[in-house]
C-alpha positions in Angstrom: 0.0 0.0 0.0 1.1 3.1 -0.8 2.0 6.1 1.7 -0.7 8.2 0.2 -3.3 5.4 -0.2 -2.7 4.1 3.6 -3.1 7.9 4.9 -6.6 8.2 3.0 -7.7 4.3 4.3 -6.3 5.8 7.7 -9.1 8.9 7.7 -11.5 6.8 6.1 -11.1 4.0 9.1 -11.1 7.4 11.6 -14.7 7.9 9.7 -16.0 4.7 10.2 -15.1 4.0 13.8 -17.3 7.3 14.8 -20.2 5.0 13.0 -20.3 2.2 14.1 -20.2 0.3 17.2 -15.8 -0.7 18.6 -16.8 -4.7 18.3 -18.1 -4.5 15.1 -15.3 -2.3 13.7 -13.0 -4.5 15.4 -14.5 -8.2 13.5 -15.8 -6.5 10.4 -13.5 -3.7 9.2 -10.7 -3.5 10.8 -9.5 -6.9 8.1 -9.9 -4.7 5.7 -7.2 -3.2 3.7 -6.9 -0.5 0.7 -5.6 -2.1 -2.0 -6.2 0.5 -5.0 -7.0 4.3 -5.7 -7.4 5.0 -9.2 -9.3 8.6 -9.5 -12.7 8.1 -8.4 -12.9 4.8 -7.5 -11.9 3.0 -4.4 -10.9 -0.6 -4.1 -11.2 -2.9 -0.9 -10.1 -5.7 -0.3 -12.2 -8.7 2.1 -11.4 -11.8 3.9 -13.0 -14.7 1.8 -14.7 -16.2 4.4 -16.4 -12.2 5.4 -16.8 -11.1 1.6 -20.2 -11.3 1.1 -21.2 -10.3 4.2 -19.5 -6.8 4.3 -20.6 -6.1 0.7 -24.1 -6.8 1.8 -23.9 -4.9 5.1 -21.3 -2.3 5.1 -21.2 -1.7 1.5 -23.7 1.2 1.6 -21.8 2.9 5.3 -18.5 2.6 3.8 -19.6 4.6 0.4 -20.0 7.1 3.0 -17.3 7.2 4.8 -15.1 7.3 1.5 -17.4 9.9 0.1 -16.4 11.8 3.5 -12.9 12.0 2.8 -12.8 11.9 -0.9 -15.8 13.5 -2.2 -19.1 12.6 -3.5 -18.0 11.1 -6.9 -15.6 8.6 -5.4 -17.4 4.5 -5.6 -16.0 1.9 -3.2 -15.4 -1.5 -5.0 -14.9 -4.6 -2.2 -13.1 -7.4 -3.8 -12.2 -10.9 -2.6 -8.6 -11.7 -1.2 -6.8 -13.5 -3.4 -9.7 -13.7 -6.0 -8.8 -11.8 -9.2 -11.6 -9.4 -10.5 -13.2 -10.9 -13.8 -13.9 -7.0 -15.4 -11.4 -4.9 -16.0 -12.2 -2.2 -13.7 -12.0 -4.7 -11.0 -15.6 -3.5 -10.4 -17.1 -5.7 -7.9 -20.6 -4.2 -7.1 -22.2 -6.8 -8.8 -22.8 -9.9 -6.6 -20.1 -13.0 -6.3 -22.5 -15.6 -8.8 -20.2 -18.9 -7.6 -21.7 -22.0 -7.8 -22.1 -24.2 -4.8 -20.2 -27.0 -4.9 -20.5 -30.3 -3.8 -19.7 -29.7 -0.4 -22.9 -27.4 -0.2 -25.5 -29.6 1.2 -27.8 -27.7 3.3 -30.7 -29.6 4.5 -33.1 -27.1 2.8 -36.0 -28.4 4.4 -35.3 -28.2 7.8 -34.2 -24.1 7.2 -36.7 -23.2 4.4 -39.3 -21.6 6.7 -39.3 -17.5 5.8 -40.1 -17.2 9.0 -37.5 -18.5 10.9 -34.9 -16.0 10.0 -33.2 -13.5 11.8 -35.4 -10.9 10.2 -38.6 -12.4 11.6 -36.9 -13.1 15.3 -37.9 -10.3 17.7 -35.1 -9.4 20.6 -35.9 -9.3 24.0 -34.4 -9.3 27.4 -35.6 -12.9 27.4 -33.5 -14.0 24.2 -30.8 -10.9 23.6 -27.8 -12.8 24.6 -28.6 -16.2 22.8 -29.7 -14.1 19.8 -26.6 -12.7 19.4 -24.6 -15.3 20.0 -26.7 -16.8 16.8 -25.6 -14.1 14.7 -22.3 -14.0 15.3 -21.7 -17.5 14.9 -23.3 -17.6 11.8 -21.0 -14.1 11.0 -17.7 -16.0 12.0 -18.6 -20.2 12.0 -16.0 -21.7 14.5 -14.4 -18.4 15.5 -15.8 -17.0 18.3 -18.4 -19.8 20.3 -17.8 -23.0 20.0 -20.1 -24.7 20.8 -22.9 -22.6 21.4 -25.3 -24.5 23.8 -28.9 -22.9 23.2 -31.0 -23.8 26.2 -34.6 -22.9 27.4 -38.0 -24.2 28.0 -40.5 -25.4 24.9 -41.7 -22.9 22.7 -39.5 -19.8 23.6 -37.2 -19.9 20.0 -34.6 -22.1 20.2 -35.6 -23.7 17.4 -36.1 -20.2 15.3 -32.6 -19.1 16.1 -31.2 -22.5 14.8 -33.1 -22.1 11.4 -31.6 -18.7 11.4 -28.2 -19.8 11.5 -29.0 -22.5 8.6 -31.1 -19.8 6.6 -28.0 -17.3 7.2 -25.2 -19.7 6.0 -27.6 -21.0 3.0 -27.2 -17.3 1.8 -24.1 -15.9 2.7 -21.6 -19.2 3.0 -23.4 -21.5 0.6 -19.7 -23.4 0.4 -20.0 -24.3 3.6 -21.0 -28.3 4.2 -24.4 -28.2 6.5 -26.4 -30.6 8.7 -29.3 -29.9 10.2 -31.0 -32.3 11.9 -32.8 -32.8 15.7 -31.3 -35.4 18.2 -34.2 -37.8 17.7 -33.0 -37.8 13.8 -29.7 -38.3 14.8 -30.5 -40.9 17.0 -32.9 -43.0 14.3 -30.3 -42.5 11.7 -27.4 -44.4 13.8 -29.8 -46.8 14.7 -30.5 -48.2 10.8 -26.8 -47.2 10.1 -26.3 -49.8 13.1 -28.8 -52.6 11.6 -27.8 -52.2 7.9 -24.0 -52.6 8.5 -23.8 -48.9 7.0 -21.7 -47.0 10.3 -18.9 -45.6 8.0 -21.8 -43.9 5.5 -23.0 -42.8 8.9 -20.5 -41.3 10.0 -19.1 -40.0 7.4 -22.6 -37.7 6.7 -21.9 -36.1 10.4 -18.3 -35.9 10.5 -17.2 -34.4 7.5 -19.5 -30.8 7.5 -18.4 -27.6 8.4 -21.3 -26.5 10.2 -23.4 -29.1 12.4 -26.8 -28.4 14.2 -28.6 -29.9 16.3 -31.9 -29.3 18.3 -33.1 -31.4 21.3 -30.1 -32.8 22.3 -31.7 -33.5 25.3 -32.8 -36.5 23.2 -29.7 -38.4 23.0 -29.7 -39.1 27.4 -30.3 -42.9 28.1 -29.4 -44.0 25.0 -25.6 -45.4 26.1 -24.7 -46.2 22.1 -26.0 -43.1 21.0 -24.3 -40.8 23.1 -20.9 -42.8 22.5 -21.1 -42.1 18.7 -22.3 -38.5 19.2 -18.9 -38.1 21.5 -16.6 -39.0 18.5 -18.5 -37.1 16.3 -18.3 -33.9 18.6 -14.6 -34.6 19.3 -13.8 -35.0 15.6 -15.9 -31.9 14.6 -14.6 -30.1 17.1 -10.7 -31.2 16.0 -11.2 -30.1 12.8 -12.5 -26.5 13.3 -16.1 -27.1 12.7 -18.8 -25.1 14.2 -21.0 -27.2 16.4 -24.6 -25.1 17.7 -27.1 -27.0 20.0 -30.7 -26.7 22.0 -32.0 -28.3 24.7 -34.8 -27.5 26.9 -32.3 -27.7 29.9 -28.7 -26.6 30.7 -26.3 -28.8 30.2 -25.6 -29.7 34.0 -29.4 -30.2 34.6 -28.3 -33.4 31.7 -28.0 -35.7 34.4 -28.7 -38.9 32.4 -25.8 -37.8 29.7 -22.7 -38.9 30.5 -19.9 -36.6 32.4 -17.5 -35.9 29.5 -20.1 -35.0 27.1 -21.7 -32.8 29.1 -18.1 -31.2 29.7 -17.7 -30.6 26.2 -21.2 -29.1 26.1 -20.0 -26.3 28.5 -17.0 -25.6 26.9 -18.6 -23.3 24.8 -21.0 -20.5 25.2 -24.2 -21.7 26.9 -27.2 -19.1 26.4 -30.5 -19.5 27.9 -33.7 -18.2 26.2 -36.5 -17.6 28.7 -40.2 -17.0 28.5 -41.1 -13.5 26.8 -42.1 -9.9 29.0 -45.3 -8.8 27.9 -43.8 -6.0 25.8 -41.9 -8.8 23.9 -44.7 -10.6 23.7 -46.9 -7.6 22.3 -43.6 -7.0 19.2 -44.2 -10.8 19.0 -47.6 -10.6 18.0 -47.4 -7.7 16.1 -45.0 -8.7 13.8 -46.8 -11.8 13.1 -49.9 -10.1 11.9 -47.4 -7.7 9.9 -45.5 -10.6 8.1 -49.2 -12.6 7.8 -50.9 -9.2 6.4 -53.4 -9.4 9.3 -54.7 -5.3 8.9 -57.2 -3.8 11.5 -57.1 -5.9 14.3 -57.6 -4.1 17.7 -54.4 -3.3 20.2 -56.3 -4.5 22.5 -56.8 -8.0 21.2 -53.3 -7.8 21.1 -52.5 -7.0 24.5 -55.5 -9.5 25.3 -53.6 -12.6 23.6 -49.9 -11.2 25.5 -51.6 -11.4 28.8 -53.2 -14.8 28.5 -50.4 -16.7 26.9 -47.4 -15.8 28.6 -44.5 -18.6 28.7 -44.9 -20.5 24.8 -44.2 -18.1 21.7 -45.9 -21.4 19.4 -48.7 -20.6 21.6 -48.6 -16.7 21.5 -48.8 -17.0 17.5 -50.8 -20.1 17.5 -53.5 -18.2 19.4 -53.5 -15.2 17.2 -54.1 -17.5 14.0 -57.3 -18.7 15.8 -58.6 -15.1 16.7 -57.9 -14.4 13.3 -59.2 -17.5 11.3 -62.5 -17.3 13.8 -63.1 -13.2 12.6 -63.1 -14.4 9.2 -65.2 -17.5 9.6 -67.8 -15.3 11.6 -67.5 -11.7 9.7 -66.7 -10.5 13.0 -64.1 -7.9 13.7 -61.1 -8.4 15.3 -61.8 -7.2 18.5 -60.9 -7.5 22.2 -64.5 -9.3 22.8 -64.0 -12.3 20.1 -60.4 -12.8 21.5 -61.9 -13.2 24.7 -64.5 -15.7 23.8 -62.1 -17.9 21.8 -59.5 -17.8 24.0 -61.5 -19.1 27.4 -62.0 -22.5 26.0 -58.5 -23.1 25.1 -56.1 -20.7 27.1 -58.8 -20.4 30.3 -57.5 -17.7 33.0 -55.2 -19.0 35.4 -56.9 -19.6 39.1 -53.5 -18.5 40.8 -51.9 -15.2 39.7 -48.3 -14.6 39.2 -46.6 -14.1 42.2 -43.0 -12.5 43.3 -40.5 -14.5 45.1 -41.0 -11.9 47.9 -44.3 -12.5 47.9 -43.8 -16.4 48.6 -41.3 -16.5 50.6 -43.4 -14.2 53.2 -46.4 -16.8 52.6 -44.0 -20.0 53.5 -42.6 -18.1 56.1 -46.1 -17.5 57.8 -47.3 -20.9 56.7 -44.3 -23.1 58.1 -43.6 -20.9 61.1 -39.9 -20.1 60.3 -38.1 -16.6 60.1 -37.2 -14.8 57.3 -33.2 -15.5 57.8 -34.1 -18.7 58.6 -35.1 -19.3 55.2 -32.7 -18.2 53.3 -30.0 -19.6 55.8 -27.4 -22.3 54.8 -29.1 -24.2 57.9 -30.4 -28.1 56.8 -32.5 -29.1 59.8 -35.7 -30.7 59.0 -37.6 -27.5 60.0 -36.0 -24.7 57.6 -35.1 -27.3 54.1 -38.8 -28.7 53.6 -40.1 -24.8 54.1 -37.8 -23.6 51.7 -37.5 -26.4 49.1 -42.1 -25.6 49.0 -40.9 -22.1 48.7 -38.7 -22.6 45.6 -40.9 -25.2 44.0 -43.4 -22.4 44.2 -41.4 -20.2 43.2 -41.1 -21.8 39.9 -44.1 -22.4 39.3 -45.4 -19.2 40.1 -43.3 -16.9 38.6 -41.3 -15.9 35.1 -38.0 -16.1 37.0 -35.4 -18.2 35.8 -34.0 -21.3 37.9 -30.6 -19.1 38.6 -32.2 -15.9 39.6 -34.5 -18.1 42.3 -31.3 -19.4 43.9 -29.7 -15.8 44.3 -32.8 -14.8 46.2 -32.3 -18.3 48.2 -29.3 -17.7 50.1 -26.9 -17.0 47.0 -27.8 -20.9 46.0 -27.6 -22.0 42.1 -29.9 -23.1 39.8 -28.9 -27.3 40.4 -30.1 -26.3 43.9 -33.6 -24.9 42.9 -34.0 -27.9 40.3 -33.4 -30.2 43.4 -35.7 -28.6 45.5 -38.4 -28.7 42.8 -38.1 -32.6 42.2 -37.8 -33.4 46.0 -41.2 -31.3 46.6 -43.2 -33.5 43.6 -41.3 -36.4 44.9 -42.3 -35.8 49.0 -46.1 -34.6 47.6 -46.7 -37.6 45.0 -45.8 -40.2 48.2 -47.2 -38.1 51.8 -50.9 -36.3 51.2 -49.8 -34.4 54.1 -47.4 -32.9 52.2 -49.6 -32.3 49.3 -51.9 -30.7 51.5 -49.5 -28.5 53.2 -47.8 -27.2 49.4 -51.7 -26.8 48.1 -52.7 -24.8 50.9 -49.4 -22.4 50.7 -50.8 -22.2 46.7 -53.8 -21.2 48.1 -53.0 -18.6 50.3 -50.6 -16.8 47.4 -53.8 -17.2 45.0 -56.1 -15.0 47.8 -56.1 -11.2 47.2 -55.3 -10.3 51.0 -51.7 -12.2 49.7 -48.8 -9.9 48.7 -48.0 -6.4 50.1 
């Protein structure tokens, strides 16, 4: 690079790093370099594996930043490294138009959906750290979380951020070799592989991509032969550089029923929990459904009717918007607050006990069980305190939107494993003593009461 060239890519970098954000500078165009200025037009060179991407979504902020420094008239060309322009102008605003090769082998049925994409996935405080962890491995595929361990309860979007990543990389990497597949496919396709005498077909299929994914891994526990091949296949992926994503509706250490050193390697990574939506998620849910479905003059407050009924399943949230909507146009009726409400009670009925704080129950089992406020919280294990405060955190999780970690820091500073024990001990102790059923029913009972919860 030239003295003069590298002192105009110098202001023009100085430009761009007062627009946009230090980390994406830093990944995105920082690996750039100036490689050409030849009167008005400036030429850029890209990483390969980051080409398409920054034409796509810088090419327009960078036109501005040279246009900043060198005038209006001035067009940014981004070329591939090492790839040598096929005009003479080396003008490369025109797409890349290579063709797939073999090793392009996306399972296009599994990411086809338009509406699992990133575009259609709406961010909240719920989801923002496992969508971005989506993005940016689908930005930089083994280079910054591998593996990313997706986790959270059914119907939330684990699913719709795993499509993303496929739908992403069908676009923007289509070189790259991708499964896609669920552990239950997995599972059934090492099975046949196992009866037909066809393991290295098998294996080969999994072990040679660039990009594997996987939803409900959860499915592979109890199945010793299953896991075992998975291991390899994790180990071998992982060796070679491969980005590995999964889901499951539980952390990894709530896996009990995997074996240790797989559930290891499933932490290495990032692990990102996705929990149930706020109600102001739920409403952007919701209303960018009926904007991608063309749903016109429907009421806000059906909306807000629909968020406040179905609160912890997004399949739900949607899947009871279709029926408001299919029943107006059945009936003729509008789409109002009032027919929401009518076709809602039969399917998503009120629930009998409203949602409580932690606060609230810990007061209630405090009063209930006859034990102090310290007490409950206390590292004590007597009898008298841990069956209070294991009903108190069963309850708590059943009664609230708070996740298993942020119940354990309101316990004593305790972790999630501790919460989850306390919740199977409870159903254990009530499913075997109707005393104790009695005892964690009433407790229920007094938190569903108005007088409950100043």
């Amino acid at each position: 690079m030239s003295t003069e060239l590298e002192h105009i890519w110098s202001q023009i970098k100085t430009e761009l790093s007062a627009t946009v954000e230090e980390p994406i500078f830093r990944i995105w165009i920082e690996p750039l370099r100036a490689v050409d200025l030849d009167r008005d037009s400036l030429t850029l060179e890209a990483p390969s594996q980051t080409y398409g991407w920054i034409r796509e979504r810088f090419g327009r902020v960078l036109q501005a930043c040279a246009a900043a420094v060198l005038g209006p008239a001035v067009t940014v060309h981004i070329v591939e490294r090492g790839v040598q322009p096929t005009n003479q102008a080396g003008d490369s605003r025109e797409p890349s138009t290579k063709t797939p090769t073999a090793r392009t082998q996306h399972d296009q049925g599994l990411c086809a959906n338009p509406k699992l994409t990133f575009d259609q996935f709406v961010i909240g405080d719920s989801n923002r750290l496992a969508h971005a962890a989506a993005l940016t491995v689908s930005e930089l595929p083994a280079h910054a979380y591998n593996p990313l361990f997706i986790c959270g309860p059914p119907g939330v979007g684990k699913t719709h951020l795993l499509r993303s990543i496929a739908s992403f990389l069908a676009v923007y990497s289509p070189g790259l070799h991708l499964r896609n597949t669920t552990g239950e496919a997995f599972t059934n396709e090492f099975l046949r592989a196992l009866n037909s005498g066809s393991l290295e077909a098998f294996k080969s299929s999994f072990r040679h991509v660039d990009v594997l994914l996987i939803d409900d891994v959860q499915f592979l526990e109890r199945k010793t032969k299953t896991e075992e091949e998975f291991f390899h296949t994790f180990n071998e992926l992982y060796d070679a550089g491969s980005q590995i994503v999964l889901t499951s509706d539980r952390p990894p250490s709530d896996l009990q029923a995997l074996e240790d050193r797989l559930r290891e390697r499933f932490q290495a990574g990032l692990v990102a929990d996705i929990r149930p939506p706020d109600f102001l998620t739920r409403m952007a849910i919701l209303r960018k459904r009926a904007d991608h479905d063309g749903i016109e003059q429907i009421d806000p407050q059906t909306l807000e009717l629909i968020a406040q009924r179905i609160t912890l399943n997004v399949r739900a949230l949607e899947g009871a918007l279709i029926r408001v909507v299919a029943f107006s146009s059945l009936t003729g009726r509008p789409l109002e607050a009032k027919l929401a409400g009518e076709v809602l009670n039969g399917l998503y009925p009120q629930s009998e006990t409203p949602a409580r704080s932690i606060a609230e129950i810990k007061t209630a089992a405090c009063e209930q069980f006859g034990v102090s406020p310290d007490e409950l919280i206390s590292p004590a294990r007597t009898a008298r305190v841990t069956w209070p405060r294991q009903v108190a955190m069963y309850l708590a999780r059943e009664l609230t939107q708070e996740s298993l970690p942020s119940i354990g820091r309101q316990f004593g500073g305790r972790d999630h494993t501790t919460v989850l024990h306390a919740w199977r001990r409870t159903e254990k102790r009530m499913s075997t003593s109707p005393a104790s059923r009695t005892a964690v029913e009433e407790l229920r009972a007094r938190l569903s009461s108005k007088e409950t919860g100043s």
